[in-house]
MARRORO-415251 format. One line per 8 residues: their letters; for each residue x, y, z of C-alpha. Coordinates in steps of 0.5 Angstrom, whole numbers, always signed. Layout:
<mifis>
A	X:Y:Z | ...
</mifis>
This chain:
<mifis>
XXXXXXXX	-174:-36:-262 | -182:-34:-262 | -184:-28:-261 | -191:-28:-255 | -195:-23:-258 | -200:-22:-253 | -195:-18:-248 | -190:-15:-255
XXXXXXXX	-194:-8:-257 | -188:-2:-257 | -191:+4:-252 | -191:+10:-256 | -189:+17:-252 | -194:+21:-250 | -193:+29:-249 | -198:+31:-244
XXXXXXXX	-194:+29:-237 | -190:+35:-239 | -194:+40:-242 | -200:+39:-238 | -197:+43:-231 | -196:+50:-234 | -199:+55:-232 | -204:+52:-227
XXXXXXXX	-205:+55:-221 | -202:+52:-214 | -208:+49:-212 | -209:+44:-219 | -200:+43:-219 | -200:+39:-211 | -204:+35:-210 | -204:+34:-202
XXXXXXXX	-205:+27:-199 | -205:+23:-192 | -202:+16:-192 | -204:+11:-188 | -198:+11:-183 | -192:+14:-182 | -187:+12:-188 | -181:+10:-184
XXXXXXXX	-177:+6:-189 | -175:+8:-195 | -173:+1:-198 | -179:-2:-201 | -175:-10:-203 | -173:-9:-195 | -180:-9:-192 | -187:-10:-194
XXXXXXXX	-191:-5:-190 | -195:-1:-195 | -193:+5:-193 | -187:+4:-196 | -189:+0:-202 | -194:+7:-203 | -188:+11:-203 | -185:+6:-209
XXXXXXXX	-191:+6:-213 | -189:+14:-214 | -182:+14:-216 | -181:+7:-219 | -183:+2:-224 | -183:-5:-226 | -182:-10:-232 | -189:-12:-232
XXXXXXXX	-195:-11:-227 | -202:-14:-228 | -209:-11:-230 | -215:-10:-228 | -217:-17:-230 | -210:-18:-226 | -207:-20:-232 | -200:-19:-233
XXXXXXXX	-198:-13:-238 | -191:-11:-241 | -189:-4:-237 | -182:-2:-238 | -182:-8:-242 | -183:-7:-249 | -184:-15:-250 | -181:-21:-249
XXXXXXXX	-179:-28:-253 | -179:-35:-250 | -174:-40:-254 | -178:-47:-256 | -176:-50:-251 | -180:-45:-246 | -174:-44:-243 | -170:-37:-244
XXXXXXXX	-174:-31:-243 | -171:-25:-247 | -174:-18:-245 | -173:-12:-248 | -174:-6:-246 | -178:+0:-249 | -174:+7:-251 | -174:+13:-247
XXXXXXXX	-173:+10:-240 | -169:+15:-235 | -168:+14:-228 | -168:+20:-224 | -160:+22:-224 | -162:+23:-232 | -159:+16:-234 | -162:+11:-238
XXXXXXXX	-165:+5:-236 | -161:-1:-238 | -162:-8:-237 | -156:-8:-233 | -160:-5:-228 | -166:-9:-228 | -163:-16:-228 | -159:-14:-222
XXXXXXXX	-166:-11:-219 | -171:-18:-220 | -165:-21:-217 | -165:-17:-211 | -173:-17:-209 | -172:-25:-212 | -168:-25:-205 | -173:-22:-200
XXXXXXXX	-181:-24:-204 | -183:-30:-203 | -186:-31:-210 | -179:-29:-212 | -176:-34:-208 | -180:-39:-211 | -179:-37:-218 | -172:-36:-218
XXXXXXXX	-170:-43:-216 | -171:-45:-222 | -166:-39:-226 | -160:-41:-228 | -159:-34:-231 | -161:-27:-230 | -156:-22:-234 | -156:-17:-239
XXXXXXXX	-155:-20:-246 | -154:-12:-249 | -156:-5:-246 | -164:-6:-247 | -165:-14:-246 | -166:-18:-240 | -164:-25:-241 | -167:-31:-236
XXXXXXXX	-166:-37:-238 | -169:-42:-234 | -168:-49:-231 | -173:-51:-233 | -181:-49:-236 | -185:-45:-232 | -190:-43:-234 | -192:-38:-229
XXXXXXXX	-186:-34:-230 | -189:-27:-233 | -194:-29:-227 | -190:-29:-223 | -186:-23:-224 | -192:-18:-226 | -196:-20:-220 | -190:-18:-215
XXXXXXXX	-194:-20:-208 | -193:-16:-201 | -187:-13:-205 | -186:-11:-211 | -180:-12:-216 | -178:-6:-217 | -173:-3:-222 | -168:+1:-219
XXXXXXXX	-160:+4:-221 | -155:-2:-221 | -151:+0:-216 | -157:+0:-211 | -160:-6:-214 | -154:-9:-212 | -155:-7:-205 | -155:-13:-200
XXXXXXXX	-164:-14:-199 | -163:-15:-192 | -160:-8:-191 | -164:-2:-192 | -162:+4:-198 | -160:+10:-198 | -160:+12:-205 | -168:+13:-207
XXXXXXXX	-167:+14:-216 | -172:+11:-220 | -175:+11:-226 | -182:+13:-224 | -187:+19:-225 | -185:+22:-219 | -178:+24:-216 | -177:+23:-208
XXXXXXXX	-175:+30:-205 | -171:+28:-199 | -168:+34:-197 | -176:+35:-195 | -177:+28:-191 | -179:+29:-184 | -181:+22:-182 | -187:+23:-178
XXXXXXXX	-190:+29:-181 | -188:+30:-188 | -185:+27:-194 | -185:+31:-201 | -185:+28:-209 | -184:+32:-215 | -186:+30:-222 | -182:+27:-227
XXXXXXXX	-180:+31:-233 | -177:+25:-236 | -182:+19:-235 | -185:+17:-241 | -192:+14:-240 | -194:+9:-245 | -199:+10:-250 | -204:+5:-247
XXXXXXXX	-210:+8:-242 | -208:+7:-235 | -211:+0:-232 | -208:-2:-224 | -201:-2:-224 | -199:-1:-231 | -201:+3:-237 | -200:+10:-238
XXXXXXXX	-198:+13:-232 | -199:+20:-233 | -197:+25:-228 | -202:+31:-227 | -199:+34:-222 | -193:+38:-220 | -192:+36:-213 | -195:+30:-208
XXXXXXXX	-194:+32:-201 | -195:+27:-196 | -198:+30:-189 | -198:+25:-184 | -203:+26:-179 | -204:+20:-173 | -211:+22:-171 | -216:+19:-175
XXXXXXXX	-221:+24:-174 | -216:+31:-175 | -215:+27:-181 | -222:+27:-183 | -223:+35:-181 | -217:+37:-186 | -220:+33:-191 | -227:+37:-191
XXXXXXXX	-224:+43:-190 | -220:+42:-196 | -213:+42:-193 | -211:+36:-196 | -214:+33:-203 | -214:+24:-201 | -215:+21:-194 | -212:+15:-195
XXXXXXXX	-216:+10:-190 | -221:+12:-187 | -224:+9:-180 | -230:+7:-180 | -234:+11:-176 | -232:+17:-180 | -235:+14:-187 | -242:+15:-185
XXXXXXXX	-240:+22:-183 | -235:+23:-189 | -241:+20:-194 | -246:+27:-192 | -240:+32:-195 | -243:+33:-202 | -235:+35:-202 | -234:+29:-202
XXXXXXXX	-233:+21:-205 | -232:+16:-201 | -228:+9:-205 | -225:+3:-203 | -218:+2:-202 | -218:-4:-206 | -224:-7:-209 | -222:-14:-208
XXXXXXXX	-221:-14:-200 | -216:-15:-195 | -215:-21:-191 | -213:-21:-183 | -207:-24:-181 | -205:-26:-174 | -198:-28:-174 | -193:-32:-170
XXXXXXXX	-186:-31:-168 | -184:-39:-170 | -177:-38:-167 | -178:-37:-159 | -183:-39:-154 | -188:-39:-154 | -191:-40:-161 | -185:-45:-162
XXXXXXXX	-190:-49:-160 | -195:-52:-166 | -199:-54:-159 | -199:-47:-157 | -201:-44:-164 | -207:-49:-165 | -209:-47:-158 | -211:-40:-160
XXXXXXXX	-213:-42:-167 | -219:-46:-163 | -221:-39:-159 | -221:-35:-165 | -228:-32:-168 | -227:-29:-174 | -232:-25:-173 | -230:-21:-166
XXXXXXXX	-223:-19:-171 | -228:-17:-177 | -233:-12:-172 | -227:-9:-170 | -224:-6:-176 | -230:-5:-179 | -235:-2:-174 | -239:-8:-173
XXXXXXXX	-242:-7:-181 | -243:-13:-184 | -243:-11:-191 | -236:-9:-190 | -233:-16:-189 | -234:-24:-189 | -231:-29:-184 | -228:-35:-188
XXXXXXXX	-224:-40:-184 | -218:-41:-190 | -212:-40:-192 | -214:-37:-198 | -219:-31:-200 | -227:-34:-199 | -230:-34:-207 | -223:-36:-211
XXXXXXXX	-221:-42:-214 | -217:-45:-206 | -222:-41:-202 | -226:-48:-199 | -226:-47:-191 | -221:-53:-189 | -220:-50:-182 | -227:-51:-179
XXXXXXXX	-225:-56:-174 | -219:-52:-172 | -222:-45:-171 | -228:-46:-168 | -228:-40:-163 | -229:-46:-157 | -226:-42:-151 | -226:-48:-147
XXXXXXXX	-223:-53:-151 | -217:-48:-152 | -216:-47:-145 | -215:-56:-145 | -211:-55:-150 | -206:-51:-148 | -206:-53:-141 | -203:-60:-145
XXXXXXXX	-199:-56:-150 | -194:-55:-145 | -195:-49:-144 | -191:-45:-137 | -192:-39:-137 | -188:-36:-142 | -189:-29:-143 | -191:-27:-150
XXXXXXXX	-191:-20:-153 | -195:-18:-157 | -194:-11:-162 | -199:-6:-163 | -200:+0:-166 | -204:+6:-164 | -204:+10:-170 | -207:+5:-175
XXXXXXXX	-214:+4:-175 | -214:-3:-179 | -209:-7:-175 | -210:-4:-168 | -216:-7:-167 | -214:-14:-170 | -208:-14:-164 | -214:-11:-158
XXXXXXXX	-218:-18:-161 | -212:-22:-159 | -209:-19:-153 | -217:-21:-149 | -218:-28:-153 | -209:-30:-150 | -211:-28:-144 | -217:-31:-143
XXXXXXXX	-214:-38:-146 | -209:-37:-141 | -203:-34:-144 | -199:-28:-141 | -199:-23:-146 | -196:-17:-145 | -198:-12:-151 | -194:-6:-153
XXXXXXXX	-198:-1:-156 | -193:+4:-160 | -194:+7:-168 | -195:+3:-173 | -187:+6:-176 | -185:+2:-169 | -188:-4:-170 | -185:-4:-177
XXXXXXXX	-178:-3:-175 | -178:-8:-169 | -182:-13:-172 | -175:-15:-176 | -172:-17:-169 | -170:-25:-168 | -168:-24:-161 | -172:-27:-157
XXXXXXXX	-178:-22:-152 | -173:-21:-147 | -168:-17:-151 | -173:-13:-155 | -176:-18:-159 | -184:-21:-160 | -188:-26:-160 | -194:-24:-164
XXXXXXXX	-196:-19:-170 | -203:-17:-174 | -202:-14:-182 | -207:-16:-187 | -205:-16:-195 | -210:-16:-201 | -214:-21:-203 | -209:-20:-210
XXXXXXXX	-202:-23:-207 | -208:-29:-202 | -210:-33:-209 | -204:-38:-209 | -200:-42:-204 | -195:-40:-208 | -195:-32:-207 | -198:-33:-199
XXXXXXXX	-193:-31:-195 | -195:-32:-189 | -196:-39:-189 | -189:-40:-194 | -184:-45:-190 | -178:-41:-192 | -174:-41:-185 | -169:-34:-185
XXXXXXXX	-172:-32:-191 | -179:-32:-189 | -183:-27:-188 | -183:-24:-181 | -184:-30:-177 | -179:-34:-180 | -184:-41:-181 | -180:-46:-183
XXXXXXXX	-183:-53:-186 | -179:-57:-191 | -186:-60:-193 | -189:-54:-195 | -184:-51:-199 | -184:-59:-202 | -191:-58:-204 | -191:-51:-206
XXXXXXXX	-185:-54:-211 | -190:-59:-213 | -196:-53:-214 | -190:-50:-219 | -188:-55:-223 | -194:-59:-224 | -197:-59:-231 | -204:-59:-231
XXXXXXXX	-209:-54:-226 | -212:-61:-224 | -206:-63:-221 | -204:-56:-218 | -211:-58:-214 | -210:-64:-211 | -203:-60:-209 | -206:-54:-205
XXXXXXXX	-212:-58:-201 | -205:-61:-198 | -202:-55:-198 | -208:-52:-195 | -209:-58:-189 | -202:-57:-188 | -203:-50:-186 | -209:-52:-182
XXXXXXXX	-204:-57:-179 | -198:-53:-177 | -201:-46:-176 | -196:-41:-179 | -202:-36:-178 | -209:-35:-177 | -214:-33:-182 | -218:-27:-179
XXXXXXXX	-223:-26:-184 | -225:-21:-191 | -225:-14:-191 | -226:-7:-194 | -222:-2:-192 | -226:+5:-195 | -221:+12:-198 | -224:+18:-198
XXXXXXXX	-223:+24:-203 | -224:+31:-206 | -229:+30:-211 | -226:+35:-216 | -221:+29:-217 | -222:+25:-222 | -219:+19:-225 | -216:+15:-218
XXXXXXXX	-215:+8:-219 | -218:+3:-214 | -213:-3:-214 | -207:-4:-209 | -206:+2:-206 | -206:+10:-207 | -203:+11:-214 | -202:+18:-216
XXXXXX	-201:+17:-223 | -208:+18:-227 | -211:+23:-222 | -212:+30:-223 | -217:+36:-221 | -222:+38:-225
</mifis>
């Protein structure tokens, strides 16, 4: 066996997470925040809404997670070895880590944990075709052995994608993922208080006495996530501009999404800072339900794709500034590696060729429903966009307007929009998990266990194993351009373009990450 140096530094304890709080006044121990929308399922590996994920970030850890430079980095992990053969992976993980019941972490916990994500994230999914083994070889280490070298491996777990792989008890990891739990133990720096959740209004967190931050400074997702406050208390206040008022009047600390017509009037308050969600970008979605009419039918999907103007869906999420957002007609964020616009012949926003093509698509009328919600000010207005291109184009479109929480429990429905179901939704996703064909959910053709849509293409998920196991960056290339014209082709979704979403705060906090979402270690009041 070899040792990977570059991920094997021990993580010493650090003391100041449970010395810090003592005697502090309240207003310095809870820290009062307004998330995006109400958090309505628990169960990060279940859904991908950020609501939840945000919730995970504040009671659970993970293995590894990226940097900065979105490296991946050991977290709970201490390090790892790789046999010669590039085939077995054994983690060990550090000292000291307890869930929140006071047990200790053990490997017997994570193994069950990967392979439970595995089974509903699409990059684990990918991955774990090639386990043969994912077990607990003693206590502390994890052992995975591999059906044959990936190099991407770590990658690939570190990086997570639209939900991440979180560490949970052994009894709850082995919970079926298409089921929800009920059991919300962690690990992490702060502990959910149920008896204090009312969703729709409030949800509550202590801080963890027993986490044990590693020694290194805190960068995104991994590091020292040190735990400043005694409590975190989410409020959830629907409207943007109630929201906006609590935060200048100081009766909240952190609006996590701010609208856009807010920032200008947020930016006067000297009391004030005004930051970005996540400082690479968000890419706008427009997704089919693949299993029924009328978007059953590619014919159908690449109509709309000829009507759409990125520039109409980029306007309305961010109050037409232009500095905030850039059109890209890609799969993949304009300015990576893949961001090359191969969808320009296919989405040339030509209103009248779309109304020819769907009148030759076979199209009769079918009614499709699209869900929206009122109370999240970057996605409703995506769904507006839509509503008037489908209807101008010729589609009978009914929108069903309801919470954000709503259109996260019905968008896990297969039935069809006569008994409950829906034929379009709008989501958006960090240009972090956009970069490779192979974290890009929304146009994976994983069938059942796609993301919600449920695209099947045997061809895809051929190429994407291509991408996997290809040996040179060259190769990986040539296979993404196919992937990529195949995505054009068959349209599992529509790329609505690049844009920054704005979070605004208290500017006697200090140390916030700007990364993937609000994380609450770090942050502390001056």
């Amino acid at each position: 066996m070899r040792r990977r140096t570059l991920l094997g530094h021990a993580a010493a304890a650090a003391a100041l997470p449970s010395t810090f709080a003592i005697a502090q006044p309240e207003s310095k121990r809870v820290l009062k925040f307004v998330p995006q929308a109400n958090l309505t399922v628990l169960d990060p590996i279940f859904t991908t809404a950020q609501p939840t994920v945000n919730h995970g970030w504040a009671i659970y850890d993970l293995l590894f997670g990226v940097d900065g430079n979105l490296q991946p980095k050991p977290q709970m992990a201490e390090g790892y070895t790789l046999s010669d053969d590039g085939r077995t992976y054994m983690i060990k993980l550090r000292d000291g880590l307890k869930f929140h019941n006071g047990e200790p972490v053990r490997a017997q916990d994570c193994a069950p944990s990967l392979q439970r994500w595995a089974r509903r994230e699409t990059i684990g999914q990918t991955m774990f075709q090639y386990v043969a083994e994912c077990s607990a070889a003693d206590d502390r280490t994890i052992k995975i052995v591999l059906k044959q070298p990936i190099p991407i491996f770590i990658d690939a777990i570190a990086r997570g994608g639209a939900s991440v792989a979180f560490m949970m008890p052994e009894h709850v990891a082995k919970t079926d993922p298409f089921k929800q739990i009920t059991d919300t133990t962690g690990s992490g720096p702060y502990k959910f208080l149920p008896d204090e959740y009312v969703s729709g209004a409030h949800a509550a967190y202590a801080r963890n006495p027993d986490y044990v931050p590693r020694s290194e400074p805190a960068t995104w997702m991994v590091g020292g996530k040190v735990a400043y406050f005694d409590r975190i208390e989410w409020r959830v206040i629907p409207d943007s501009s109630t929201a906006a008022a609590a935060l200048q009047a100081g009766e909240v600390d952190w609006y996590e999404m701010v609208e856009p017509d807010l920032v200008p009037m947020l930016r006067k308050d000297p009391k004030l800072k005004i930051g970005l969600h996540n400082p690479t970008g968000y890419n706008g979605v427009l997704r089919f339900n693949h299993m029924h009419p009328p978007f059953n039918n590619v014919a159908v999907r690449r109509a709309v794709l000829m009507a759409v103007n990125q520039a109409d869906y980029m306007a309305s999420v961010t109050g037409g500034d232009s500095n905030a957002y850039q059109t890209c007609k890609s799969m993949f964020p304009c300015g990576s590696r893949y961001g090359q616009e191969v969808g320009a012949d296919a989405m040339r926003g030509d209103m009248a060729l779309a109304q020819k093509m769907l009148k030759e698509s076979g199209y009769n009328g079918e009614k499709a429903v699209l869900l929206n919600p009122t109370d999240l000010t970057t996605v409703g207005p995506l769904g507006n966009v839509t509503y008037d291109l489908m209807r101008k184009v010729g589609i009978n479109v009914e929108m069903v307007a309801t919470d954000w929480g709503t259109v996260v429990q019905r968008r896990v429905s297969r039935e069809p929009v006569e008994k409950g179901g829906w034929s379009v939704i709008h989501t958006w996703a960090p240009s972090t998990i956009r970069y490779t064909p192979v974290e890009h959910s929304q146009i994976r053709g994983l069938g059942p266990t796609a993301w919600f849509g449920w695209y099947k293409d045997d061809t895809m998920e051929a190429l994407t194993r291509q991408f996997v196991e290809a040996p040179t960056q060259d190769q990986r290339d040539a296979v993404v351009l196919q992937i990529h014209q195949r995505a054009f082709e068959m349209v599992p979704c529509i790329p609505l373009g690049t844009f920054q979403i704005r979070s605004a705060y208290r500017n006697n906090l200090t140390g916030v990450i700007e990364a993937t979402g609000p994380y609450f270690w770090n942050v502390r009041r001056a």
